[in-house]
LUMTIKE-413890 format. One record per residue (C-alpha): chain; z, y, x. Coordinates in pm, whole numbers, plus 50000, padded with zeros to 5 digits. Layout:
<nodes>
(node "A"; (Z; Y; X))
...
</nodes>
This chain:
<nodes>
(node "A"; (27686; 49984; 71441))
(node "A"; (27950; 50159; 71282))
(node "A"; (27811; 50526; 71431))
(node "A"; (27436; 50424; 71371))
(node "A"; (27581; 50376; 70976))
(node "A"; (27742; 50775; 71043))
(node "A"; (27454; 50897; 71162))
(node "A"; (27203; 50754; 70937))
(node "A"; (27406; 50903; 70637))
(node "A"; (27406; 51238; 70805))
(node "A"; (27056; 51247; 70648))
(node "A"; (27180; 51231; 70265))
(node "A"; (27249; 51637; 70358))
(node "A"; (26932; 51706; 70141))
(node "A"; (27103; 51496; 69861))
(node "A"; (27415; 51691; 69839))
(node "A"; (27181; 51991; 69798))
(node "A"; (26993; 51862; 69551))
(node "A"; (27303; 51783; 69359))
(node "A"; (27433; 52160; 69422))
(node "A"; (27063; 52249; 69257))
(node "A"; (27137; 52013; 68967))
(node "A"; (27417; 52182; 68893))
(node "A"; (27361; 52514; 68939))
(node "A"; (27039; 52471; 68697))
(node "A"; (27300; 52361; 68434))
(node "A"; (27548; 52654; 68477))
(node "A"; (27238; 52855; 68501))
(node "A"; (27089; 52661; 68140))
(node "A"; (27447; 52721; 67993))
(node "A"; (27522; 53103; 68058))
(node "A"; (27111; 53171; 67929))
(node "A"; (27166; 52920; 67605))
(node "A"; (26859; 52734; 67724))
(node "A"; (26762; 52486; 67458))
(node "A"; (26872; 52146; 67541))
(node "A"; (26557; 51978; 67493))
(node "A"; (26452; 52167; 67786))
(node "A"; (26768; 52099; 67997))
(node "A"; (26704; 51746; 67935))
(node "A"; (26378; 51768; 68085))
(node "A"; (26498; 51936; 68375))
(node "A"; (26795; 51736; 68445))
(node "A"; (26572; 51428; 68403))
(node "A"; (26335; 51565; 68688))
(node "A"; (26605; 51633; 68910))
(node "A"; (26750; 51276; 68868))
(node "A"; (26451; 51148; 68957))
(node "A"; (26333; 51366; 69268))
(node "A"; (26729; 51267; 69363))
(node "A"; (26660; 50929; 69267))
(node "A"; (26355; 50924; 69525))
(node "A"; (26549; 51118; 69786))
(node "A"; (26821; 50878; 69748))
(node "A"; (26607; 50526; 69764))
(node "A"; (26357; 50700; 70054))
(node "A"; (26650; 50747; 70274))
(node "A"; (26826; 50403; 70198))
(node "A"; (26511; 50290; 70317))
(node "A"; (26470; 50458; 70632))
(node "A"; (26817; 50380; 70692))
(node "A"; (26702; 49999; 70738))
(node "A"; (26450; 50068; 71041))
(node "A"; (26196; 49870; 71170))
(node "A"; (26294; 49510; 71142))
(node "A"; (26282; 49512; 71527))
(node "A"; (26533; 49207; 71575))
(node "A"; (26398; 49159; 71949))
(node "A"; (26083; 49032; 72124))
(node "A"; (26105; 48708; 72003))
(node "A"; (26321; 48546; 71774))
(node "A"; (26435; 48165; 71738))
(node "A"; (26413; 47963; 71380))
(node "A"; (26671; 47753; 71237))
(node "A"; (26412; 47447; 71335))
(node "A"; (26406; 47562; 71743))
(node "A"; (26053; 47771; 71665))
(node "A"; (26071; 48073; 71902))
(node "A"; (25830; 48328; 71758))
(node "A"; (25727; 48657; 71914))
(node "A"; (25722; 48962; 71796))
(node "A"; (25376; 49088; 71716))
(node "A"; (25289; 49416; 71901))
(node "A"; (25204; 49677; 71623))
(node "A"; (25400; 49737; 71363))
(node "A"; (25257; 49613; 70963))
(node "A"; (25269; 49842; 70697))
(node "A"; (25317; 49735; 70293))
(node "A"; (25360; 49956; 70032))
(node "A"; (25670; 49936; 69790))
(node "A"; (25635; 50085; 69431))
(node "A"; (25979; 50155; 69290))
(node "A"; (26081; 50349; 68958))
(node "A"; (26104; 50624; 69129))
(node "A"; (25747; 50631; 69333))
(node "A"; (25561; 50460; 69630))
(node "A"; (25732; 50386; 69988))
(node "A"; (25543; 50291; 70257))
(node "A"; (25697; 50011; 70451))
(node "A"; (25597; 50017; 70851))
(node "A"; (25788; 49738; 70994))
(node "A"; (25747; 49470; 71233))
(node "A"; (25642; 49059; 71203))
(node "A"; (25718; 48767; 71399))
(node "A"; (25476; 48498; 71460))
(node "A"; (25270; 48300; 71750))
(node "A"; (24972; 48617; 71791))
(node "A"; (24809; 48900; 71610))
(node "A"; (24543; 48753; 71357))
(node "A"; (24764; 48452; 71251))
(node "A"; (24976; 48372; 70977))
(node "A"; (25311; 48574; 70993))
(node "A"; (25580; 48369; 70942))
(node "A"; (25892; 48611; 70962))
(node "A"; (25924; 48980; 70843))
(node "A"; (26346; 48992; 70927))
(node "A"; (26301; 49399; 70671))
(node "A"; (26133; 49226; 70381))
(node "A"; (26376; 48944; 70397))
(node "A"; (26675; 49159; 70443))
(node "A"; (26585; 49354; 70125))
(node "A"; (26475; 49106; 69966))
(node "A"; (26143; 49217; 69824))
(node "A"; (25882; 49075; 69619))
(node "A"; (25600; 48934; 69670))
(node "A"; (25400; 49194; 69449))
(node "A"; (25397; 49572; 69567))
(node "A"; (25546; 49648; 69257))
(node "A"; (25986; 49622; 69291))
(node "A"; (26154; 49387; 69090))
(node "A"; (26305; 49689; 68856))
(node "A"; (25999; 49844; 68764))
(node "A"; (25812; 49459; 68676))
(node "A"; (26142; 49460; 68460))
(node "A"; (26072; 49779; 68239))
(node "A"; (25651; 49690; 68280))
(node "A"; (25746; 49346; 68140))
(node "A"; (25956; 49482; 67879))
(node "A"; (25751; 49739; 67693))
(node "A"; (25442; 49520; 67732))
(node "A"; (25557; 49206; 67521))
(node "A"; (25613; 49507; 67252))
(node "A"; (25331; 49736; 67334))
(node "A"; (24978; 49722; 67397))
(node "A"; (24931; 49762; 67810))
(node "A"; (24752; 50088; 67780))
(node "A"; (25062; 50205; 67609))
(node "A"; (25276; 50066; 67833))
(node "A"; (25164; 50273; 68104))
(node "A"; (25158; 50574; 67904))
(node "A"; (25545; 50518; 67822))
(node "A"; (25601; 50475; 68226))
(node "A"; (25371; 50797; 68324))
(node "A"; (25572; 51037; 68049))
(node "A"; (25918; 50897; 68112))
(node "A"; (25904; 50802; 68516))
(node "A"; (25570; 51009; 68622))
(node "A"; (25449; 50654; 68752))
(node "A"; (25062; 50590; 68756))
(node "A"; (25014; 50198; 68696))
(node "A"; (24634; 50010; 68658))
(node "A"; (24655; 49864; 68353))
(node "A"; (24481; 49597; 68495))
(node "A"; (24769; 49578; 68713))
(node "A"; (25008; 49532; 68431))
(node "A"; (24765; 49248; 68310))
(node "A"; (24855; 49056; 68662))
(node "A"; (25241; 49201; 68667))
(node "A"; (25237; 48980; 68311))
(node "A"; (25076; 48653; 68390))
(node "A"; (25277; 48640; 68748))
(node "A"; (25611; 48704; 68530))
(node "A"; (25501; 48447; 68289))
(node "A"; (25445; 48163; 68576))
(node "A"; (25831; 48135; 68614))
(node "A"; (25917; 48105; 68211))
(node "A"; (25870; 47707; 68209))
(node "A"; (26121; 47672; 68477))
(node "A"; (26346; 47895; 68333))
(node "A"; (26319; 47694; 68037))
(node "A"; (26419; 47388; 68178))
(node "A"; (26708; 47546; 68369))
(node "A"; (26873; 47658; 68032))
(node "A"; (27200; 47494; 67927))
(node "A"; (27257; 47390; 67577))
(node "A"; (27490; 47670; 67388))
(node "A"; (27858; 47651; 67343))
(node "A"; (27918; 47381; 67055))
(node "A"; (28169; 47623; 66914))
(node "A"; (27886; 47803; 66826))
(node "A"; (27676; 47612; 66666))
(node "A"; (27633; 47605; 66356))
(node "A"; (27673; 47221; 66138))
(node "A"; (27312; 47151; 66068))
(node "A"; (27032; 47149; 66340))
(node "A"; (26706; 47228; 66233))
(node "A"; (26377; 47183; 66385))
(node "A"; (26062; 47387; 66232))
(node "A"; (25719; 47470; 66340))
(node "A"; (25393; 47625; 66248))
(node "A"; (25091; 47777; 66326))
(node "A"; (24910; 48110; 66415))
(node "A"; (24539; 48240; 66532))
(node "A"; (24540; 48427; 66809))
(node "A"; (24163; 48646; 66795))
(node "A"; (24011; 48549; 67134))
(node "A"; (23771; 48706; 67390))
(node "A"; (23465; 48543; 67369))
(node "A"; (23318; 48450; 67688))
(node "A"; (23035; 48646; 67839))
(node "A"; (22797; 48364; 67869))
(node "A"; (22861; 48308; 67470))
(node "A"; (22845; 48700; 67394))
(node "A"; (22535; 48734; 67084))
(node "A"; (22223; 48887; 67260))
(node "A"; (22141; 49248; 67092))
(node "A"; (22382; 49414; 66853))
(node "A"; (22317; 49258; 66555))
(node "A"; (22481; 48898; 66501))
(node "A"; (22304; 48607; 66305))
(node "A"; (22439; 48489; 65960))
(node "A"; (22741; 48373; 65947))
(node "A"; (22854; 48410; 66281))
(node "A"; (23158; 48587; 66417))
(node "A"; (23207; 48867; 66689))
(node "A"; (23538; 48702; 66785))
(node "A"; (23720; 48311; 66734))
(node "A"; (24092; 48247; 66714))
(node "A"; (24265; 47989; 66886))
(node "A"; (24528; 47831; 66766))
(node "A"; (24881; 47831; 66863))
(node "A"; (25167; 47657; 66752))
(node "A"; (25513; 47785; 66741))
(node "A"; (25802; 47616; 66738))
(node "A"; (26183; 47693; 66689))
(node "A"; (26550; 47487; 66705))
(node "A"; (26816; 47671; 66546))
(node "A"; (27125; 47571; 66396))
(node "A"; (27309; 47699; 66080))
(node "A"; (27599; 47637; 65876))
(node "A"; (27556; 47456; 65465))
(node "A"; (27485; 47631; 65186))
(node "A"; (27549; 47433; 64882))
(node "A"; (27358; 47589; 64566))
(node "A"; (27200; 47453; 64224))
(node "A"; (26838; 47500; 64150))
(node "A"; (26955; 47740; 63892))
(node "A"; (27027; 47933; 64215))
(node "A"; (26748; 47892; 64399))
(node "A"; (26543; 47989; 64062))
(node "A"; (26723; 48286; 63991))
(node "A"; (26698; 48391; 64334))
(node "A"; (26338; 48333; 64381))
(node "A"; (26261; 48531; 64031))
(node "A"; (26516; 48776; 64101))
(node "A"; (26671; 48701; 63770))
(node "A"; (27030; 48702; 63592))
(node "A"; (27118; 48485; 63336))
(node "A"; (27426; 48553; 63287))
(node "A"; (27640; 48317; 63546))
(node "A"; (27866; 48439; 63749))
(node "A"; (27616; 48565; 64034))
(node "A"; (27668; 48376; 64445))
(node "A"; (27816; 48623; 64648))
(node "A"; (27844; 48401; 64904))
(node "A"; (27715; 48547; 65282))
(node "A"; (27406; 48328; 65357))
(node "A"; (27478; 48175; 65658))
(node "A"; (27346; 48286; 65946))
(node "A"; (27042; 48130; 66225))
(node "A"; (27249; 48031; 66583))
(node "A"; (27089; 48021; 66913))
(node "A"; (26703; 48033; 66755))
(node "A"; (26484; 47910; 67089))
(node "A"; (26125; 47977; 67087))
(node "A"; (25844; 47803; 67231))
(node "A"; (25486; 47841; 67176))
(node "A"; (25147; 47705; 67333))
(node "A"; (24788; 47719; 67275))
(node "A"; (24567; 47417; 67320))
(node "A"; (24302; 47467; 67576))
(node "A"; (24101; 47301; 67814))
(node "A"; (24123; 47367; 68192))
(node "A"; (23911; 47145; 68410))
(node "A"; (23957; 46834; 68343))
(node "A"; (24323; 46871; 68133))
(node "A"; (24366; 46886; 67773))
(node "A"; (24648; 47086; 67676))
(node "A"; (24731; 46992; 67306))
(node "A"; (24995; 47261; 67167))
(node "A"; (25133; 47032; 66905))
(node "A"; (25189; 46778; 67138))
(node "A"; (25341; 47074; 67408))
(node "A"; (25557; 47218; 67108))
(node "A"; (25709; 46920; 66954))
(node "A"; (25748; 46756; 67298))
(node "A"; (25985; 47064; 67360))
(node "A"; (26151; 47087; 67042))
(node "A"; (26261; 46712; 67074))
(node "A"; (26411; 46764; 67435))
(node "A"; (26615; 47065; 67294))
(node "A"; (26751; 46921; 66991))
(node "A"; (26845; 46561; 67184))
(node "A"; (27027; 46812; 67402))
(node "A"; (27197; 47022; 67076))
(node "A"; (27255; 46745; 66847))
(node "A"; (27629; 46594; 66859))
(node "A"; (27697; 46274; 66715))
(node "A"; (27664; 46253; 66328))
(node "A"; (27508; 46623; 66368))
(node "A"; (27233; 46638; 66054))
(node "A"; (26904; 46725; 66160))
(node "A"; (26645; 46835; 65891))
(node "A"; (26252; 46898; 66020))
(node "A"; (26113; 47202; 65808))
(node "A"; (25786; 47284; 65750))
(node "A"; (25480; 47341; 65544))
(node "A"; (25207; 47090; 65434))
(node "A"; (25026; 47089; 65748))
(node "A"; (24940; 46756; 65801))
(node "A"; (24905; 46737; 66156))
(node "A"; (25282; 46910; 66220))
(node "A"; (25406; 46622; 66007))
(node "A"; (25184; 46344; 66223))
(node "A"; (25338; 46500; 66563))
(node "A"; (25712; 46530; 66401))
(node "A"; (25702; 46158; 66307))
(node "A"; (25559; 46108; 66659))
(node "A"; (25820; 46309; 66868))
(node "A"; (26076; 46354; 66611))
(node "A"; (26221; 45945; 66467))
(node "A"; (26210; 45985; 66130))
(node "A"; (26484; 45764; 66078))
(node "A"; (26690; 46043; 66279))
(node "A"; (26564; 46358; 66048))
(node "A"; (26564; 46474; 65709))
(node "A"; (26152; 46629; 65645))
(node "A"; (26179; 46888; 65422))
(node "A"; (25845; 47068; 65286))
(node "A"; (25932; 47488; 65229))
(node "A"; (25998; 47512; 64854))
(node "A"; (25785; 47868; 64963))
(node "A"; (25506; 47674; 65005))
(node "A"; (25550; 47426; 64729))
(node "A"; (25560; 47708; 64440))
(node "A"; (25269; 47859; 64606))
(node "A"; (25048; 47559; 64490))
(node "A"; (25214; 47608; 64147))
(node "A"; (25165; 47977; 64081))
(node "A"; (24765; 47835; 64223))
(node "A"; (24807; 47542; 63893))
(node "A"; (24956; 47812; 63694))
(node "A"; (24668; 48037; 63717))
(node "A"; (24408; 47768; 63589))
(node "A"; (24558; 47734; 63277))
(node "A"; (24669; 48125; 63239))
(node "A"; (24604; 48457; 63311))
(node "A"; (24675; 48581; 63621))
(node "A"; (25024; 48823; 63621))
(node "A"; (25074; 48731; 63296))
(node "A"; (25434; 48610; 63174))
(node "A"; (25291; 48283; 63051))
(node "A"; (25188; 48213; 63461))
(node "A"; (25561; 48308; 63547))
(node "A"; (25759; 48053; 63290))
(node "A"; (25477; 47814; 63365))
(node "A"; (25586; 47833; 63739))
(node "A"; (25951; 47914; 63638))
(node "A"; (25993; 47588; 63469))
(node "A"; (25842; 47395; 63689))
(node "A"; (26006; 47491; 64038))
(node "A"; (26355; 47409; 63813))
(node "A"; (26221; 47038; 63769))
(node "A"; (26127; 46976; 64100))
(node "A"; (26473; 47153; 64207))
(node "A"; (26623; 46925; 64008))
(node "A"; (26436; 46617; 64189))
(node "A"; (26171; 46558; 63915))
(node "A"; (25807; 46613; 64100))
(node "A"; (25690; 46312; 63962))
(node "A"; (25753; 46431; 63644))
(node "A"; (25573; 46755; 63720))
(node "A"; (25253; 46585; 63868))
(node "A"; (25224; 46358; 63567))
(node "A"; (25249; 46618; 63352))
(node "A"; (25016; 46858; 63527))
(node "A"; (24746; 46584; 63505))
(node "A"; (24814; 46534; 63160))
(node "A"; (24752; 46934; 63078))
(node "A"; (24401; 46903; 63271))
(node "A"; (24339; 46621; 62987))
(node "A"; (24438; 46782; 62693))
(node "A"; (24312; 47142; 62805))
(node "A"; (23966; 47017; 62899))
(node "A"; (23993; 47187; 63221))
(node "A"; (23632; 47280; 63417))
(node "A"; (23503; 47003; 63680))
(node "A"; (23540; 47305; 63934))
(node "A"; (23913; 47359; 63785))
(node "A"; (23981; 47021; 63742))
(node "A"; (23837; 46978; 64110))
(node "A"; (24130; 47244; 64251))
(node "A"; (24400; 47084; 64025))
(node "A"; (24334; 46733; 64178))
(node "A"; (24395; 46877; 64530))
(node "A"; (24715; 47076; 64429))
(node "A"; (24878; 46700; 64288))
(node "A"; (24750; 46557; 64602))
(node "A"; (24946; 46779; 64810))
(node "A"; (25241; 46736; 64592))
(node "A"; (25188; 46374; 64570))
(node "A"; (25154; 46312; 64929))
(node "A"; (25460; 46565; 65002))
(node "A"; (25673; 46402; 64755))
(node "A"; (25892; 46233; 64999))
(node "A"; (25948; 46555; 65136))
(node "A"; (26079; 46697; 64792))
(node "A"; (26429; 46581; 64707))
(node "A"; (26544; 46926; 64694))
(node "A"; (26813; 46813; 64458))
(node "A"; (27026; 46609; 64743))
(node "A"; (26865; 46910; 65028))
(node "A"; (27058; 47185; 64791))
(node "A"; (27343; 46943; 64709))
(node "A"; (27385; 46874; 65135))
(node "A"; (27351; 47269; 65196))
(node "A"; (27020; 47196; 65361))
(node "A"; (26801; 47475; 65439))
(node "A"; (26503; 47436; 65220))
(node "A"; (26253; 47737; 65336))
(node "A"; (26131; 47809; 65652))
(node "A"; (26150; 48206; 65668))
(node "A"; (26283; 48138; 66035))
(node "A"; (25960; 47994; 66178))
(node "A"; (25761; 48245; 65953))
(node "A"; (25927; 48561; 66058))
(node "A"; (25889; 48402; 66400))
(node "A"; (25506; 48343; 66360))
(node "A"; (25457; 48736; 66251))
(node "A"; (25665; 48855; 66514))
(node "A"; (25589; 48646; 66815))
(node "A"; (25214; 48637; 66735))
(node "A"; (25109; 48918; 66483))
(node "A"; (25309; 49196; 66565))
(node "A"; (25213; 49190; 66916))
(node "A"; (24875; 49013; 67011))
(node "A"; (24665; 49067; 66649))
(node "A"; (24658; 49460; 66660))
(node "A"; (24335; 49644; 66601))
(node "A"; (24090; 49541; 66848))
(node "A"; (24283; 49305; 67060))
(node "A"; (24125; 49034; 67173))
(node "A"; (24280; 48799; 67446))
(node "A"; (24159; 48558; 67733))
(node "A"; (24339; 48190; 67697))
(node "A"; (24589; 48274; 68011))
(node "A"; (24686; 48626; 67931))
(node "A"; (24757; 48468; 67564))
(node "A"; (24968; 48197; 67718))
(node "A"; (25142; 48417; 67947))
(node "A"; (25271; 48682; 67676))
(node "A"; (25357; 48410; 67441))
(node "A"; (25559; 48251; 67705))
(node "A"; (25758; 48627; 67766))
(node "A"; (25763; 48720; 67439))
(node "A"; (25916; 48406; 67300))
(node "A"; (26156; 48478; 67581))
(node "A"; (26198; 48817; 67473))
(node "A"; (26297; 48713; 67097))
(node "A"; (26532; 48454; 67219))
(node "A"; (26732; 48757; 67412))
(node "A"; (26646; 48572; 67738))
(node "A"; (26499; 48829; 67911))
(node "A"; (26760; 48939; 68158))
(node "A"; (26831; 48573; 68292))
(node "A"; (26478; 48505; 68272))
(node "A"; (26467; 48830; 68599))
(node "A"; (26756; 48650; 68717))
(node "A"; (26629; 48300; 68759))
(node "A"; (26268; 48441; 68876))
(node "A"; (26416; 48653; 69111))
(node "A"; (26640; 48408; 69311))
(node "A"; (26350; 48156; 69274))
(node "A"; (26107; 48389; 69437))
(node "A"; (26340; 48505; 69709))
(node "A"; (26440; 48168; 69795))
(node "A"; (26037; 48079; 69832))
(node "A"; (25964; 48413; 70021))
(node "A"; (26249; 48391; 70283))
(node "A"; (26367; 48039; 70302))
(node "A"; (26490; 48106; 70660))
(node "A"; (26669; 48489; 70554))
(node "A"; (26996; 48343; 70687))
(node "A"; (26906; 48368; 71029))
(node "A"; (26975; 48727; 70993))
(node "A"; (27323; 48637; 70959))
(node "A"; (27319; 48543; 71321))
(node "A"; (27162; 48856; 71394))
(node "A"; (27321; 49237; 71462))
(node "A"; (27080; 49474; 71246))
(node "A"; (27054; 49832; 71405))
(node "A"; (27009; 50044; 71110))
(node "A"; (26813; 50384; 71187))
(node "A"; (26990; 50735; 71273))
</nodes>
């Protein structure tokens, strides 16, 4: 064994001169003042040609996979080995391998049930190695797929389908949800002293199907090229108190200074943010309902994150259907609902603007003094008196008609509007966390000019990308990895019982 090893590594002589070339190029660069730009490139080709040197001949090192003409299983099953060798082809960072090696099973034409080389290296199922799915995965829940393999032609000279980046995605994907599961809760030291629980959701434009397609190139009235589907993204997070005074939150949100002594204070900062999103969709005969999916999930991670006495506030917009499926997953007796303040003085600059000019400073003091009263825990006060102006004023029916549905939404959000004890707890009272979230997850990624996205391929890069924010990405490979090798090779121990004769 020990001179097979000698012999086989008698054949890295072409390394060692391709090293001696490496350096001699830069002593050459060095002396000529070649610009480095251009030694970059050069060194960079070198490292890779070594880099395929080096992997072709570890490769060739491992033979055959010739353990003998037959081979006994762990259960007694004595399988033979099958006369001609099978090839496979292995695409590493550094360039196809082809793989000739030989199988073990009862005859040619039937299922193979042992390959000893592919379960002594350990290789995937796909052609593609677990490094480069890795990088592919990585710049694709950033970048468009076309780009993706532009990025991997200029920087490693590789050639991949972008078709075959598609599948490379929605394989990776498959292994997210048990990921998921597997995670532990974080480290209570740090976690922050409020747990909060938000949600929302985002259109994603969809392909439509071809049997839907418009005949001809014009399209009727009123209908669209394209639909979105919706998703529904949800977050746990927790954060440290914050205690403030409306007159803090108003002269924050109008970016004015009256004179107090300003809060310097550091605002305290998101811990452990964990993503999930889902679409609903129909497959067969099951309903997937992404509320239901989301919430579902968000309640399983915060019973596992809460600690006893531990507040937990819900935060969200007026949606009314997140509110239904938080009182359904999420006891209300358990969590503080909060509706976004964001979203609350967005219905009063919409109030302000029906009595004034819009952009004028009467519309800003109108709003001004009205966000400081329900800060202060007086919306009742500012519905009454917003009906009252539509009296006095004489308001439009069409007017009137819009101002009725803003004190609706205030009315029926009311009990979600104590801001007074929210700021006086240190309560979080907007939700730029599940916002930012919704842009980045969703818009930055899947609604880019032209995109348009098939209900799996939308599921599977929400499911990496919401990975990929969390900074899960790395034990996401991990945990797929040792999953898929221990579904591959369940049996790979046997070659512990087994002397491999490496090539020379």
């Amino acid at each position: 064994m020990i001179m097979a090893e000698m012999a086989a590594f008698d054949n890295v002589k072409e390394l060692t001169e391709m090293a001696d070339d490496l350096a001699t190029f830069v002593r050459q660069a060095a002396v000529e003042g070649t610009a480095a730009h251009e030694v970059e490139k050069g060194v960079w080709q070198r490292v890779l040609a070594m880099g395929r040197q080096a992997t072709g001949h570890f490769l060739q090192m491992q033979g055959d996979g010739d353990v003998g003409e037959t081979i006994e299983m762990p259960d007694g099953e004595e399988l033979k080995r099958l006369p001609e060798p099978h090839q496979r082809t292995y695409h590493s960072i550094f360039g196809p391998f082809t793989l000739s090696r030989f199988v073990y099973g009862t005859r040619e034409g039937q299922r193979i049930d042992f390959v000893p080389l592919d379960a002594r290296l350990k290789l995937p199922e796909s052609e593609y190695s677990y490094v480069l799915q890795d990088w592919a995965g990585m710049l694709s829940v950033e970048h468009a797929f076309a780009r993706t393999a532009q990025t991997l032609e200029t920087i490693l000279g590789l050639s991949l389908p972008v078709d075959s980046l598609e599948r490379m995605n929605r394989k990776m994907a498959e292994s997210v949800e048990g990921f998921r599961s597997s995670l532990e809760k974080p480290p209570a030291e740090e976690e922050g002293e409020i747990l909060v629980v938000t949600a929302d959701g985002k259109g994603i434009p969809m392909r439509r199907p071809a049997d839907q397609r418009p005949v001809g190139a014009r399209r009727k009235k009123g209908e669209k090229a394209n639909k979105k589907q919706m998703a529904t993204i949800g977050c746990v997070y927790t954060v440290d108190p914050k205690h403030r005074t409306p007159e803090d939150v108003v002269e924050a949100l109008f970016r004015e200074c009256l004179g107090r002594q300003p809060d310097e204070s550091p605002e305290p900062v998101a811990q452990h943010k964990r993503l999930w999103s889902s679409l609903t969709y129909d497959e067969g005969d099951m309903h997937v309902d992404a509320e239901t999916e989301v919430f579902t999930w968000m309640a399983q991670e915060a019973d596992a994150r809460r600690r006893d006495g531990q507040p937990t506030v819900c935060l969200m917009d007026g949606q009314r259907s997140l509110w239904t499926s938080c009182a359904t997953h999420l006891p209300c007796e358990d969590v503080v609902e909060i509706l976004d303040l964001l979203h609350a003085t967005g219905y009063l600059w919409d109030a302000a603007y029906l009595f004034h000019a819009e952009g004028s400073g009467e519309a800003s003091a109108f709003v001004r003094n009205r966000t400081l009263r329900i800060l202060r825990g007086e919306v009742g006060y500012v519905i009454g008196g917003l009906r009252q102006m539509a009296t006095k004023r004489g308001l439009s029916a069409a007017k009137q008609k819009k101002l009725t549905q803003i004190c609706n939404y205030f009315h029926r959000n009311r009990n979600r509007m104590h801001y007074d004890e929210y700021l006086a707890a240190g309560f979080p009272i907007a939700s730029g966390v599940i916002e930012g979230a919704c842009r980045h997850l969703v818009k930055d990624r899947m609604e880019r000019a032209g995109m348009r996205w098939t209900i799996d391929g939308a599921q599977a890069m929400l499911n990496l990308r919401s990975t990929s924010i969390n900074d899960q990405w790395s034990p996401l490979q991990v945990h797929r990895i040792r999953q898929e090798t221990q579904r591959l090779y369940p049996q790979r121990q046997i070659l512990q019982q087994l002397t491999w004769q490496l090539a020379t």
